[in-house]
SEVEXTI-828145 format. One line per 8 residues: number of its first residue (from 0); for each residue x, z, y of N, C-alpha, C, CB. Coordinates in pm, 1 decimal. Each point is the difference from the previous one (the first is absolute). Glycine has a CB too. Layout:
# residues N
NUM) X Z Y X Z Y X Z Y X Z Y; ... .
This chain:
# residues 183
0) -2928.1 -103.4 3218.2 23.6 26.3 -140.8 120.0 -83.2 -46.0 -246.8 50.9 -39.0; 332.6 30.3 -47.5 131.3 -117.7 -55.2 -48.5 -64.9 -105.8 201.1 129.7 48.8; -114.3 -204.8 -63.1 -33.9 -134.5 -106.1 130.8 83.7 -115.4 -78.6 -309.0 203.5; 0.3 317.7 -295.1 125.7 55.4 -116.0 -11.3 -135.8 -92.6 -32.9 316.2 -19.1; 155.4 -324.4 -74.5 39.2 -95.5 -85.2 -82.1 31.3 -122.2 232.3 -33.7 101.4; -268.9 -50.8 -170.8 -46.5 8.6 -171.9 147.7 64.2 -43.4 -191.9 -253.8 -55.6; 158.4 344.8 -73.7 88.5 9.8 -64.0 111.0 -101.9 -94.5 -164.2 169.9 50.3; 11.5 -242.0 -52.0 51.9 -128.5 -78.7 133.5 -95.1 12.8 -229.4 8.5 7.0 .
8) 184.7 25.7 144.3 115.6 -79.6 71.7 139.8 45.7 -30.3 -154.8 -36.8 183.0; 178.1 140.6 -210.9 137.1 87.3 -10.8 44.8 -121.4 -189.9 -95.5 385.5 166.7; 15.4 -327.4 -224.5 35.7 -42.0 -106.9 13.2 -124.9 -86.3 -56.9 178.4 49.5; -24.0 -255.0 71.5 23.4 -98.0 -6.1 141.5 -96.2 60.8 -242.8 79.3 -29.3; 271.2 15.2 103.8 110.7 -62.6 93.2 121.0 38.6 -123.0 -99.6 50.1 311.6; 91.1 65.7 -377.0 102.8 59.0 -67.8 23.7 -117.3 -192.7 -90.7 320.4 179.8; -11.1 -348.8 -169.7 -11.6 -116.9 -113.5 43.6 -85.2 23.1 -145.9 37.5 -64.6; 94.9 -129.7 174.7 75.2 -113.9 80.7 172.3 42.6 -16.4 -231.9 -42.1 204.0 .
16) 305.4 150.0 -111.9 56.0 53.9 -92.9 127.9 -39.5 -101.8 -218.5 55.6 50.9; 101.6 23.9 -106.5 100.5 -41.4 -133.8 -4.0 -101.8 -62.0 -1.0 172.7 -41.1; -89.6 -250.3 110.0 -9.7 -163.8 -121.7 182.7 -62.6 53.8 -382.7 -123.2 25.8; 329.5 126.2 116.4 130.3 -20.9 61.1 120.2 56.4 -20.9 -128.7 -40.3 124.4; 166.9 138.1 -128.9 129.4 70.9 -48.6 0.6 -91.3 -161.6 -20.0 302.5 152.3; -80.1 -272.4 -233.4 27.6 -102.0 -109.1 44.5 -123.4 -24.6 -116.8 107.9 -17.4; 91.3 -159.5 127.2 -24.4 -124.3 30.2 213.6 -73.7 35.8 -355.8 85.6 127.1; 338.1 0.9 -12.9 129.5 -6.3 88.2 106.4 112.3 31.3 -149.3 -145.4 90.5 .
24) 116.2 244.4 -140.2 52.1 165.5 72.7 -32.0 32.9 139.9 199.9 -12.8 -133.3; -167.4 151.5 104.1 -40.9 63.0 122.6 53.8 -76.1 131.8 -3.5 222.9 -135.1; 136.1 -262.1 89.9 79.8 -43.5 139.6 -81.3 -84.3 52.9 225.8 14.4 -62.1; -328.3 -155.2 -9.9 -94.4 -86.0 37.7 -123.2 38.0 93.4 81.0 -83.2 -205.2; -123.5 232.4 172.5 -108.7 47.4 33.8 -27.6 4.7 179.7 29.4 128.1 -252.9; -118.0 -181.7 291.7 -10.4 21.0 85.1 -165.7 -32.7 67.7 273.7 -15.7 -33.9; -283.9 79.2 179.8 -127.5 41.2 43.2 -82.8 -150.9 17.8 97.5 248.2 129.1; -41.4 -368.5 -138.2 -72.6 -123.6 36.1 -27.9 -67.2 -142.9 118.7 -32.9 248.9 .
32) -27.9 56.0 -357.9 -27.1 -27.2 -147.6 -126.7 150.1 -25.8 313.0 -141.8 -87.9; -325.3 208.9 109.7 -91.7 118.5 -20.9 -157.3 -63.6 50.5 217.4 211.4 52.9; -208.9 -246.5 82.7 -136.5 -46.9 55.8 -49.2 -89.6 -124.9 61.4 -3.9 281.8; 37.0 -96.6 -263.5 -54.6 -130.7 -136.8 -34.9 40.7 -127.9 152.6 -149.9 79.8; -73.9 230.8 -147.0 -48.3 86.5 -149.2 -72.3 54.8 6.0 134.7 29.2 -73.0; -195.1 45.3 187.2 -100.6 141.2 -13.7 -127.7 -61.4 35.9 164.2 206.1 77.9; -160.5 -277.7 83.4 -117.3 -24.4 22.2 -9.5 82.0 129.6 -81.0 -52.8 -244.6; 187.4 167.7 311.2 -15.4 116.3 65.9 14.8 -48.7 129.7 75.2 158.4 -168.1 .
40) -87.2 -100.0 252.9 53.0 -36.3 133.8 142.2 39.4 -27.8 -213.7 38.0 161.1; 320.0 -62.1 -52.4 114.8 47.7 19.0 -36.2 136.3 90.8 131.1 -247.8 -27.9; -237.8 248.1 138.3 -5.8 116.9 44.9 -52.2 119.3 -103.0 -24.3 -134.6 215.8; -112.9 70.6 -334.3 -26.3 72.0 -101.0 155.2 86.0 -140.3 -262.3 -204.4 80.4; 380.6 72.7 -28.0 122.4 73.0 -134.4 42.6 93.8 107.0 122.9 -212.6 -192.3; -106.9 180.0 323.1 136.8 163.2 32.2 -103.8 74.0 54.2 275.3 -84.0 92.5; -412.5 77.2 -94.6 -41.9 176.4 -37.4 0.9 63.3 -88.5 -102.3 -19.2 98.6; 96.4 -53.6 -215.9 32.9 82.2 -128.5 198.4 40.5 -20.3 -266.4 -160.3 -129.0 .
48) 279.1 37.8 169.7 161.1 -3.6 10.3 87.0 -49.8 84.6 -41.3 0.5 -169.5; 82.7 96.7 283.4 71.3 -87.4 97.8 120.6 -59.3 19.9 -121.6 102.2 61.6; 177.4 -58.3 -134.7 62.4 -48.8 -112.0 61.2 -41.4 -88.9 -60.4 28.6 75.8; 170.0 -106.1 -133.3 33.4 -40.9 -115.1 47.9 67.9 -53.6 3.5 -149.6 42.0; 45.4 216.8 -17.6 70.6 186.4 -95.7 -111.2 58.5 -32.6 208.6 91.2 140.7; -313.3 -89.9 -62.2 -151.0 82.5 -60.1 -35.7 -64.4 -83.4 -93.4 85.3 168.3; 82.1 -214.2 -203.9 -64.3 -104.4 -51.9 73.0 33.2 -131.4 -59.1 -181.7 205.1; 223.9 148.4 -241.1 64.0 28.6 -104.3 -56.1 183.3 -65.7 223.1 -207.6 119.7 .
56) -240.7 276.1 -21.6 16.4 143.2 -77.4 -123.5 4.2 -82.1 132.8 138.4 186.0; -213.9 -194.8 -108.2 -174.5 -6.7 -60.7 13.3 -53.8 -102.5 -134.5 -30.0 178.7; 220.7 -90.7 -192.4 14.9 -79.5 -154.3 31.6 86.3 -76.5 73.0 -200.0 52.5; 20.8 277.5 -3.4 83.4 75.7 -146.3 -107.9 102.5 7.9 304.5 -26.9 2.0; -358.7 109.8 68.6 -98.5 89.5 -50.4 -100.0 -84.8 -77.6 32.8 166.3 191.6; -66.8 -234.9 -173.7 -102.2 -39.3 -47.4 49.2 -106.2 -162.0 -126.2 31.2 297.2; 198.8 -41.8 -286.0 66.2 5.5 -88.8 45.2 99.1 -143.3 14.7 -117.7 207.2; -24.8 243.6 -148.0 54.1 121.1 -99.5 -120.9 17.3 -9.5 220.2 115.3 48.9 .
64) -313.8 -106.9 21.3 -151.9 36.6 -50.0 -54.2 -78.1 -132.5 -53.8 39.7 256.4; 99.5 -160.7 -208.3 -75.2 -91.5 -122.0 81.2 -24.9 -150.0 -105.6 -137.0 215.9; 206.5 239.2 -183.2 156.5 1.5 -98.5 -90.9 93.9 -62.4 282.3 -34.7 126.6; -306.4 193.3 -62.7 -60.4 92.2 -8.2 -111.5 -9.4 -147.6 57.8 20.3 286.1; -161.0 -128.2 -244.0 -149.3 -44.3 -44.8 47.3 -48.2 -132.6 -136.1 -78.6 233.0; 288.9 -3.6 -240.7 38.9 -113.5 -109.4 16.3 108.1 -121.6 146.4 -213.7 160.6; -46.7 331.0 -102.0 4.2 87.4 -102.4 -103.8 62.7 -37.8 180.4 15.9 54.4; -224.9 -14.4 5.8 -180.2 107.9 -95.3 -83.4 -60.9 -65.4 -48.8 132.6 163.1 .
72) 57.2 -271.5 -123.0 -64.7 -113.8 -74.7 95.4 -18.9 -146.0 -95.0 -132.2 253.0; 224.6 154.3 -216.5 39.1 -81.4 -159.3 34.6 182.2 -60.5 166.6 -345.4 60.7; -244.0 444.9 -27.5 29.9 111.3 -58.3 -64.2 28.7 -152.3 26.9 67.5 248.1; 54.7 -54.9 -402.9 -106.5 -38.1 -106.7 -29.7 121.8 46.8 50.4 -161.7 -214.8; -161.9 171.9 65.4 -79.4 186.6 -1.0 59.7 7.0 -84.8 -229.0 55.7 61.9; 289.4 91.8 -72.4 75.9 33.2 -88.8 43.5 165.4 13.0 64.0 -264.2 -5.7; -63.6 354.1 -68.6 -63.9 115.4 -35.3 113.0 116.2 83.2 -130.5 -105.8 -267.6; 268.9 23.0 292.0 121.9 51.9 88.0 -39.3 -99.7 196.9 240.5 23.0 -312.2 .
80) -318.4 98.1 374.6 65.0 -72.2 132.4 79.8 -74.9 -11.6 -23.4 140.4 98.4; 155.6 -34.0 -74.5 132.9 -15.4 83.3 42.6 -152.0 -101.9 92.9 325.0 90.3; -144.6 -356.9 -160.3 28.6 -140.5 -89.5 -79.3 -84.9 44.9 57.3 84.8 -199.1; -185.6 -65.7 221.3 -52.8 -111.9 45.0 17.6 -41.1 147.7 -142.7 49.9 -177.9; 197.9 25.8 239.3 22.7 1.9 194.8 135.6 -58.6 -34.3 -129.9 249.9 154.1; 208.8 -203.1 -240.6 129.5 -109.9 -13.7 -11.6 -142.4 -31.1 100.0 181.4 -74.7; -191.3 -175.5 -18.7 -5.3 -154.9 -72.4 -87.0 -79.2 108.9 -0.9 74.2 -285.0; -72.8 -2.1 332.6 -81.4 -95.9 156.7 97.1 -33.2 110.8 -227.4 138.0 -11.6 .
88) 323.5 -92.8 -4.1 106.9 34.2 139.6 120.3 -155.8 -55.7 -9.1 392.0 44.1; 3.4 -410.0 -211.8 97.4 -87.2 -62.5 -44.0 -97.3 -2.1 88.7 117.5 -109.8; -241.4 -138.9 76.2 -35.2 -109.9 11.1 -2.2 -85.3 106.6 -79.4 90.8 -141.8; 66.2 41.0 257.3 -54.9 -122.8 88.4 156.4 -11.9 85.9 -327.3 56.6 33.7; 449.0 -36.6 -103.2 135.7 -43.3 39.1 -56.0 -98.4 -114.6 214.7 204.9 106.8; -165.5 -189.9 -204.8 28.5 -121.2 -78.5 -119.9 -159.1 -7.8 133.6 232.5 -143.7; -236.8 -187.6 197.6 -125.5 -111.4 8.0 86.0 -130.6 92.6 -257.8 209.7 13.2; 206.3 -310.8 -60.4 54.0 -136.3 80.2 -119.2 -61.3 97.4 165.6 -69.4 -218.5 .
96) -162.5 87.3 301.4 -68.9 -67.1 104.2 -5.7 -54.3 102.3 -37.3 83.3 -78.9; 36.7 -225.2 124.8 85.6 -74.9 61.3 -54.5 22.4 193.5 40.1 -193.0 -275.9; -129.9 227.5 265.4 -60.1 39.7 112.9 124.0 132.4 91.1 -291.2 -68.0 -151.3; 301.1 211.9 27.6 81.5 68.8 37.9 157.2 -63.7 -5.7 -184.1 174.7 -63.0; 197.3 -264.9 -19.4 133.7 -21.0 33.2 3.7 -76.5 135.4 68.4 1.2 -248.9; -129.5 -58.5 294.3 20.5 -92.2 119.9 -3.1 77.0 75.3 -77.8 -182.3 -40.4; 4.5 311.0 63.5 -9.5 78.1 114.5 158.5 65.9 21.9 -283.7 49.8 -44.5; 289.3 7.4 -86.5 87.8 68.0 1.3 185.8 -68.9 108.4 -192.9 90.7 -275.2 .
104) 146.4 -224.7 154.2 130.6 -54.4 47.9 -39.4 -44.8 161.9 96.1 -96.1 -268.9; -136.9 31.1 310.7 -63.7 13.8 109.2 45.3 107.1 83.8 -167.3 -97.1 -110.5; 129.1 209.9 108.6 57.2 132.0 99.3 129.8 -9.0 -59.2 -207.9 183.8 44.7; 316.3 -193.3 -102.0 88.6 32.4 -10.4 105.2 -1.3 160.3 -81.6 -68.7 -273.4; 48.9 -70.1 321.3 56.3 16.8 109.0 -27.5 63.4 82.5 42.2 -132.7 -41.6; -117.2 175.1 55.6 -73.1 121.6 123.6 37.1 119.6 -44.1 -216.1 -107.4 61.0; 234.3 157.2 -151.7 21.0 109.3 -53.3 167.7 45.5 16.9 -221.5 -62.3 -157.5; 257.5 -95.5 164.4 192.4 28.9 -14.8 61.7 -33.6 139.1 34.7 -93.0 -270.8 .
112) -123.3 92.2 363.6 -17.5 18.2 154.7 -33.9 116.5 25.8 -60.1 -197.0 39.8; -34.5 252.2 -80.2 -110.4 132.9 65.4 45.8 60.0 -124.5 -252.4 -79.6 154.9; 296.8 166.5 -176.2 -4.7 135.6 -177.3 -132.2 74.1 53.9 320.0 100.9 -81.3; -402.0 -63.7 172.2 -68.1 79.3 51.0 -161.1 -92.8 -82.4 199.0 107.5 267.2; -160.1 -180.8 -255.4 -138.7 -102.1 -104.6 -13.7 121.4 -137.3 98.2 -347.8 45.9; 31.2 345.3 -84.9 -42.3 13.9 -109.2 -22.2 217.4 -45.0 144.9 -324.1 -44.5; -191.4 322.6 177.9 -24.4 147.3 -24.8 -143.1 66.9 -55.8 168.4 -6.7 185.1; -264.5 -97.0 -208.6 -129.2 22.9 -103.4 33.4 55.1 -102.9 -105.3 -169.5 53.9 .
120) 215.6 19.7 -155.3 48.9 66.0 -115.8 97.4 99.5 6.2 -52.8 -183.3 -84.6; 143.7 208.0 153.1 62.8 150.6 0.3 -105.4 119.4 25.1 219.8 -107.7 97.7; -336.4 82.4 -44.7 -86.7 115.0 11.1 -33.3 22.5 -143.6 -95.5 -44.1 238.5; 11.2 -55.8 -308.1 -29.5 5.3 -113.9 123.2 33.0 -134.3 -188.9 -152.6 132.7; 316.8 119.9 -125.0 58.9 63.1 -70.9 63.3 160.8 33.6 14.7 -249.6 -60.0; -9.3 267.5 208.4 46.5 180.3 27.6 -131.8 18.6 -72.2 150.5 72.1 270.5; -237.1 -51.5 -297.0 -147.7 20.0 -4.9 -13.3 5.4 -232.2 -90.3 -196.2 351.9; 129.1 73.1 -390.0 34.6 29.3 -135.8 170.3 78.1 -22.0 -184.7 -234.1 -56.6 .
128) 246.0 229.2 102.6 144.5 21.9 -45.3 77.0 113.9 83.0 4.0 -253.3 -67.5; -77.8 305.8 162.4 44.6 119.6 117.3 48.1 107.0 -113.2 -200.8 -34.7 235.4; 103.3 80.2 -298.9 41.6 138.1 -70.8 34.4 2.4 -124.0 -128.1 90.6 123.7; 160.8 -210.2 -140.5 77.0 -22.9 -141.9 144.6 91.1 39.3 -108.9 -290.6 -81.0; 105.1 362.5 -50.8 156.9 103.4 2.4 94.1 -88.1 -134.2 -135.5 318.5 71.0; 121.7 -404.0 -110.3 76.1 -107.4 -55.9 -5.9 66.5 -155.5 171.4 -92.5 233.7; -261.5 131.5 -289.3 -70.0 45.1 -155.9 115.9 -147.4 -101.7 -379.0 105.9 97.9; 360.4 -38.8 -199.6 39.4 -141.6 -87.0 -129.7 -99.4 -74.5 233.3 155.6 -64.5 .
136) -336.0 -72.1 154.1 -127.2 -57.6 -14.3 -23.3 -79.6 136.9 -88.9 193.4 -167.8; 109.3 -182.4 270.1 32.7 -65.3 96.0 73.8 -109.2 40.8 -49.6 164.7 -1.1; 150.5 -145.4 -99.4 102.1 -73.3 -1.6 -40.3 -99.9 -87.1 156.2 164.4 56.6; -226.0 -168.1 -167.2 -43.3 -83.8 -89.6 -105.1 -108.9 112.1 25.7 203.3 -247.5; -80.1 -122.1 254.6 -133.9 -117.3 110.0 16.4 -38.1 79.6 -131.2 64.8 -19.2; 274.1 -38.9 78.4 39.1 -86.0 135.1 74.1 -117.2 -87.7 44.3 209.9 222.3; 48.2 -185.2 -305.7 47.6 -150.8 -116.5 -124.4 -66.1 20.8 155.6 94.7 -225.8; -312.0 -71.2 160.8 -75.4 -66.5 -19.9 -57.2 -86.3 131.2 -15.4 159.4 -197.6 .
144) 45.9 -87.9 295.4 -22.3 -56.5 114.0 85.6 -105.7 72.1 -98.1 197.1 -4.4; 214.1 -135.9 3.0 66.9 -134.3 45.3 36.9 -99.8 -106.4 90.9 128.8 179.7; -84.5 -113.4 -344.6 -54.9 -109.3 -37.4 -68.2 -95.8 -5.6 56.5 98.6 -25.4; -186.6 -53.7 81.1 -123.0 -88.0 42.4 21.5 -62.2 127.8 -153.1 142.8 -117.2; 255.1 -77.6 215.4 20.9 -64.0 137.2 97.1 -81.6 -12.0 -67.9 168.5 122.8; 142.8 -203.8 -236.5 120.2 -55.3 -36.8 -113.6 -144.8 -5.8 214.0 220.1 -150.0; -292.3 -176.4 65.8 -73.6 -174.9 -55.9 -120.0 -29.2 118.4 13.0 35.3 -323.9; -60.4 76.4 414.4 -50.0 -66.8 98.0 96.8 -74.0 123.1 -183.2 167.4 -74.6 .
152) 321.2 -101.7 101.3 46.0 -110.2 75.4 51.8 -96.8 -64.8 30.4 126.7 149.9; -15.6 -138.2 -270.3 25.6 -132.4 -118.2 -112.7 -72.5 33.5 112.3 109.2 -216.5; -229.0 -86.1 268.3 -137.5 -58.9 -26.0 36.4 -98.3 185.0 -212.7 260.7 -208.6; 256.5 -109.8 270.2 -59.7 -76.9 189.9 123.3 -103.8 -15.1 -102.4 247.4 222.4; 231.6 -192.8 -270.3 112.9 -136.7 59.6 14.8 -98.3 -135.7 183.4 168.3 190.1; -259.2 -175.0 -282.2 55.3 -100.2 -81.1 146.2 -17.9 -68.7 -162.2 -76.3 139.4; 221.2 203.3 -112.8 159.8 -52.5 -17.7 14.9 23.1 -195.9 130.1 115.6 317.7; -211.2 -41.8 -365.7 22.0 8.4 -132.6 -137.9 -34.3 -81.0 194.6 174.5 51.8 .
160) -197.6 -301.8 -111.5 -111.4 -28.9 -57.9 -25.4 61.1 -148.2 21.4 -198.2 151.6; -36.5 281.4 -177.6 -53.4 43.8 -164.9 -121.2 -39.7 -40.7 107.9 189.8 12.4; -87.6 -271.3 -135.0 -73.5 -43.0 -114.5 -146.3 73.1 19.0 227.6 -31.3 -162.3; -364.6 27.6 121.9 -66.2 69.8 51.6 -35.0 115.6 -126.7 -70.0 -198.0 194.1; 70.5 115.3 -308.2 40.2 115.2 -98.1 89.7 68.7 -31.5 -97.2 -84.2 -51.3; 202.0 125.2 150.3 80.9 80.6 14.3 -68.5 102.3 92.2 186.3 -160.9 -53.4; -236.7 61.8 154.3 -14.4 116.1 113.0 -161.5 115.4 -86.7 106.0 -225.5 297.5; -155.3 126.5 -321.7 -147.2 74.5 -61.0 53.4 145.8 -67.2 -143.2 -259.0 -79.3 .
168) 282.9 222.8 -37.1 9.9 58.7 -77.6 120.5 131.7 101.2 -85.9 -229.8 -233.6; 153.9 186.9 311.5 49.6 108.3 91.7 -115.8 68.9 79.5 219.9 -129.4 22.5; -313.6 87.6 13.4 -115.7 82.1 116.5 -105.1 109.3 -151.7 -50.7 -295.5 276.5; 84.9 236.4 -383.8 -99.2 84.6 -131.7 99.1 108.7 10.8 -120.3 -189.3 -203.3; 274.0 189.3 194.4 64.0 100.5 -43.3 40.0 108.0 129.6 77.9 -167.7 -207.4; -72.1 115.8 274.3 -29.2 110.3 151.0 -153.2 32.9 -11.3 183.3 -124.8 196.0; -276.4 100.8 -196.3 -110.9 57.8 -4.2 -35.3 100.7 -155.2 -58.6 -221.7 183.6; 156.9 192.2 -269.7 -17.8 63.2 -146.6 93.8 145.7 81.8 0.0 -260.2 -259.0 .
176) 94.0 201.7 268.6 171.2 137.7 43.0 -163.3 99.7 121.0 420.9 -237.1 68.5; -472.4 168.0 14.1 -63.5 76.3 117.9 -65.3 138.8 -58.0 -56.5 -236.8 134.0; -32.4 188.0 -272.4 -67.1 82.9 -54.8 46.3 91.9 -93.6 -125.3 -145.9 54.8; 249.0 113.0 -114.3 84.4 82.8 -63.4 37.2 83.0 91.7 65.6 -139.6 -154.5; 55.0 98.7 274.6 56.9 108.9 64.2 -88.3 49.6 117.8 224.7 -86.7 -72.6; -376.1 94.8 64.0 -75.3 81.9 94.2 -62.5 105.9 -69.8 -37.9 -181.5 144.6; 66.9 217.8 -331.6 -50.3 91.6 -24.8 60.7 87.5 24.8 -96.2 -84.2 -110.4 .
């Protein structure tokens, strides 16, 4: 009979992870810092991941999944979908959270080594933005979008600090413009 792994083990190794990429970046990451964070065997990480390119892709999937969860969580109720799937999609660009920023910045170097990392989120945007025929309604909600990506990489690199009642009062008026130009 084979001996199969807990599942646990996978996801646990993938937490370990990311504490680490947080911690140090990806470039740091490696299978003997993994044993020590997780708890796993090293023979238990490269069955799940043999590895370190598997190891990174799993992050970023697993990653867009929980990107995925952030937006439905910060989705209000509100009587227009296509407004409230926007304003869940803005928030959780514009939300500050230091956990995602560390990750984020963190993979940067892996990502600007490997572009193939970052093919989760290109799935997920061919996936929102494929059949967009460039509407001036389209065009409006992509402003709103990379506005919000403007102040989330303001958020990961620190390079532009805004006041926070500025920013409050810029993230109210993209989420006000969202619901206007989605009727």
């Amino acid at each position: 009979m084979a001996m199969t792994r807990p599942p646990a083990s996978k996801e646990k190794v993938l937490q370990a992870a990311e504490r680490i990429v947080q911690r140090q970046g990806a470039g740091s990451l490696t299978y003997d810092q993994l044993v020590k964070e997780s708890g796993v065997t090293r023979g238990g990480i490269t069955y799940h991941f043999p590895t370190k390119d598997l190891l990174l892709r799993a992050l970023m999937e697993r990653d867009m999944a929980q990107w995925d969860a952030m937006e439905k969580s910060l989705r209000p109720r509100l009587d227009n979908e296509e407004a409230a799937d926007l304003i869940g999609s803005l928030r959780a660009m514009t939300r500050t959270c230091d956990e995602q920023r560390r990750f984020v910045a963190g993979m940067l170097s892996a990502v600007t080594h490997d572009q193939e990392l970052l093919e989760p989120v290109r799935e997920m945007n061919r996936q929102r933005y494929g059949s967009q025929k460039g509407t001036p309604k389209e065009i409006n909600i992509m402003i709103l979008e990379l506005a919000s990506a403007g102040l989330f990489w303001q958020d990961i690199t620190r390079c532009h600090v805004m006041p926070e009642a500025m920013r409050k009062k810029v993230i109210a008026r993209i989420e006000a413009l969202a619901k206007e130009w989605t009727e």
